[in-house]
C-alpha positions in Angstrom: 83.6 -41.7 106.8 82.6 -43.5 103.6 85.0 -42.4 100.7 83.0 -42.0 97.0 84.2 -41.5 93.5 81.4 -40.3 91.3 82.0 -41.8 87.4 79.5 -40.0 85.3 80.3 -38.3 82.2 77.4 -35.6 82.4 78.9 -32.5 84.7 75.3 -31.5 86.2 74.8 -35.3 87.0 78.1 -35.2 89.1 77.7 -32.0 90.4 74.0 -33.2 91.8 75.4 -35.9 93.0 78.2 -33.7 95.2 76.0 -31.5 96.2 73.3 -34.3 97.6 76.4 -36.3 99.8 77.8 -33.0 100.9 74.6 -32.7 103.5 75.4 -36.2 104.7 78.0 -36.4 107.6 79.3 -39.3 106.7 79.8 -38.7 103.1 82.8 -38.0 101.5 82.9 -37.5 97.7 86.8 -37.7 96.6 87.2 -37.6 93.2 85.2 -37.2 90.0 85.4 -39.4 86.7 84.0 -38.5 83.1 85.5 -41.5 81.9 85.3 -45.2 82.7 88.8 -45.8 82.1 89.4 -42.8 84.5 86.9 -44.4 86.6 89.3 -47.3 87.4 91.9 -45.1 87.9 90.8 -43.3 90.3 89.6 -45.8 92.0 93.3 -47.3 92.2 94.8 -44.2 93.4 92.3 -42.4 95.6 91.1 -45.7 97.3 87.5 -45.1 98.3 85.2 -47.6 99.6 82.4 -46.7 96.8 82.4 -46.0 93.3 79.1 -44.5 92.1 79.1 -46.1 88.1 77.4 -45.0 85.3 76.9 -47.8 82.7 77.4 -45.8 79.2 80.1 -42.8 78.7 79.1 -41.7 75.4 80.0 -43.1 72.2 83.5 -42.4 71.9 84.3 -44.4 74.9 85.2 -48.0 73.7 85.2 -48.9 77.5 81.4 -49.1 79.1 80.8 -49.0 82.6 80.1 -52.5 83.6 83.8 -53.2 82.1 85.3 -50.8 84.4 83.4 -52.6 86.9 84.8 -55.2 86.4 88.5 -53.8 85.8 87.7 -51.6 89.7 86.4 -55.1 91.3 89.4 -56.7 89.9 91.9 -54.0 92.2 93.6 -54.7 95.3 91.2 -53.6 98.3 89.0 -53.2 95.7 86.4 -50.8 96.5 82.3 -51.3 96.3 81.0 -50.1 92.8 77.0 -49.0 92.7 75.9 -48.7 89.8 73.6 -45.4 89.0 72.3 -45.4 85.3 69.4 -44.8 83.0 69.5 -47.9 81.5 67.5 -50.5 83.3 67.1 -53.4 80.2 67.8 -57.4 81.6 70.9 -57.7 79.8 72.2 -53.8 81.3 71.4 -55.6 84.9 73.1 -58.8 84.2 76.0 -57.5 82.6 76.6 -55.0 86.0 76.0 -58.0 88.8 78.1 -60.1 86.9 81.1 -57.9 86.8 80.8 -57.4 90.5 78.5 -54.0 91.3 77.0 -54.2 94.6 74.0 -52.5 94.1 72.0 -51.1 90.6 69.6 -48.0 90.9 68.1 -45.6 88.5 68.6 -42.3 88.2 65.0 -41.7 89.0 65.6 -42.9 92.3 64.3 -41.0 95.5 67.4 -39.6 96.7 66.7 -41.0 100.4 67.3 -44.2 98.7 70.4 -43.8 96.8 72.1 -42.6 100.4 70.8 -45.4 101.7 72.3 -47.8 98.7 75.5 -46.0 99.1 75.7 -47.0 103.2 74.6 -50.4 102.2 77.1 -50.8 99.6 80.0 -49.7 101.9 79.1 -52.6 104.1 79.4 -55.1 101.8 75.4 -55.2 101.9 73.2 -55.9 98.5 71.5 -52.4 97.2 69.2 -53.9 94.5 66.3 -51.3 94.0 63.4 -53.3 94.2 62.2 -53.3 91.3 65.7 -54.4 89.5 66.0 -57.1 92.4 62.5 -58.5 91.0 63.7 -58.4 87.4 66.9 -59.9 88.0 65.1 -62.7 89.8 63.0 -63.3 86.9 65.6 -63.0 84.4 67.8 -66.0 86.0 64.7 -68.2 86.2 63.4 -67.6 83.0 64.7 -70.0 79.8 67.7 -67.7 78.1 66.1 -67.2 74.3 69.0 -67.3 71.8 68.6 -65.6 69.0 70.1 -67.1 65.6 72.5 -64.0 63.4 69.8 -64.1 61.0 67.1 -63.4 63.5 68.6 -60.4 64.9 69.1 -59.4 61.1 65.5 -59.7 60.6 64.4 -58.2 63.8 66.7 -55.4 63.9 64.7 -54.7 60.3 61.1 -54.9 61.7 62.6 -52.7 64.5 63.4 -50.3 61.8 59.7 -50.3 60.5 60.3 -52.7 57.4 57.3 -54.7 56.2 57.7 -58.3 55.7 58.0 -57.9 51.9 60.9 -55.3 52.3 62.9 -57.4 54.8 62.9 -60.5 52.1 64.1 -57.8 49.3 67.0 -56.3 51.7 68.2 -59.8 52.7 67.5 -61.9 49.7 65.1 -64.3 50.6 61.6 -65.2 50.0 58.6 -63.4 52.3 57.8 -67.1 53.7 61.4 -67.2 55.2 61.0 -64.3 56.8 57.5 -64.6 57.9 59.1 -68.6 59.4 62.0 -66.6 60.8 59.3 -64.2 62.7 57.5 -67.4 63.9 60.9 -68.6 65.6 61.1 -65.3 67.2 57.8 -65.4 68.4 58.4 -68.4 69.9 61.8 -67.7 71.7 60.1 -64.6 72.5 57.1 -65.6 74.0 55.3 -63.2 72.3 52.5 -63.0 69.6 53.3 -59.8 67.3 55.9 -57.8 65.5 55.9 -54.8 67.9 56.1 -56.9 71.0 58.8 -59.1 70.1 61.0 -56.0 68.8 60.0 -54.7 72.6 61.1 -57.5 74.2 64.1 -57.4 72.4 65.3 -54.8 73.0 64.2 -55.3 76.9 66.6 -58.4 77.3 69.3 -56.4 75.3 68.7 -58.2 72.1 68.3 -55.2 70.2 70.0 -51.6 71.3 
């Protein structure tokens, strides 16, 4: 019997969740988390061999879910953490495999294939979705773009809709340095427009 703690903080999402492993045999949900600080406790205390993790808990929760991750990894007999989530940007996927998840899926996922993530994950198996697996790939052999603080200052404007001319009023500087900054984006980017880099931004978790 593989042992599960769901760590959601959406009710219908965990009750979903209960009711889809209830029709498996060899499913056993054992506990429920809203929180990802409960997450981990649970995780001490009702020792299961899989913790299904969201990655976000609202914003009240200082602690997100690849921390608790982390913090469940961490445990003696630490169990397998899967990680089932909305949020599929680079830096969301990075930040999970890093602190130890086993697998990452997305919510939209066919629910043959989170059952199947689930076994995998209890056997110490890999349950990338494909798609993520492909990303992640990508992501490590791509150059890492750094972003300087007054890049993300400027880009965090464009992303708010500023024109050029209102981003050099708001942060004191001429349109040119802001129209060089943009080029240096661009560039780290590897895009060509105002739109696309504030996209790719916010894909590599640049931008929120």
């Amino acid at each position: 019997m593989i042992r599960l703690v769901i760590a959601d903080d959406h009710p219908i999402v965990r009750a979903g969740l209960n009711a889809l492993f209830s029709l498996e045999a060899d499913l056993e949900v054992v506990a429920e988390a809203g929180t990802a600080l409960e997450a981990v406790a649970l995780a001490q205390d009702r020792t299961p061999d899989v913790v299904l993790m969201d990655l976000q808990f609202g914003a009240d929760e200082a602690v997100t879910g690849a921390e608790a991750t982390r913090r469940v990894r961490a445990l003696d007999a630490a169990p397998y953490v899967l990680v089932l989530t909305n949020y599929d940007s680079d830096a969301d996927i990075l930040s999970a495999v890093e602190a130890g998840a086993s697998g990452y899926l997305l919510k939209d996922a066919p629910p043959h294939e989170l059952i199947a993530a689930v076994r995998a994950a209890a056997a110490g198996e890999s349950a990338l979705a494909p798609v993520i697996a492909s990303r992640l790939i990508n992501r490590m052999r791509a150059p890492k773009a750094s972003l300087s603080p007054r890049e993300v200052q400027v880009l965090q404007l464009v992303a708010a809709g500023r024109s050029n001319t209102a981003v050099a009023q708001e942060l004191f500087v001429s349109e040119a340095t802001v129209k060089s900054h943009l080029a240096h984006i661009f560039s780290k980017l590897d895009v060509s427009s105002r739109t696309a880099a504030v996209s790719e931004a916010r894909q590599r978790g640049i931008l929120r």
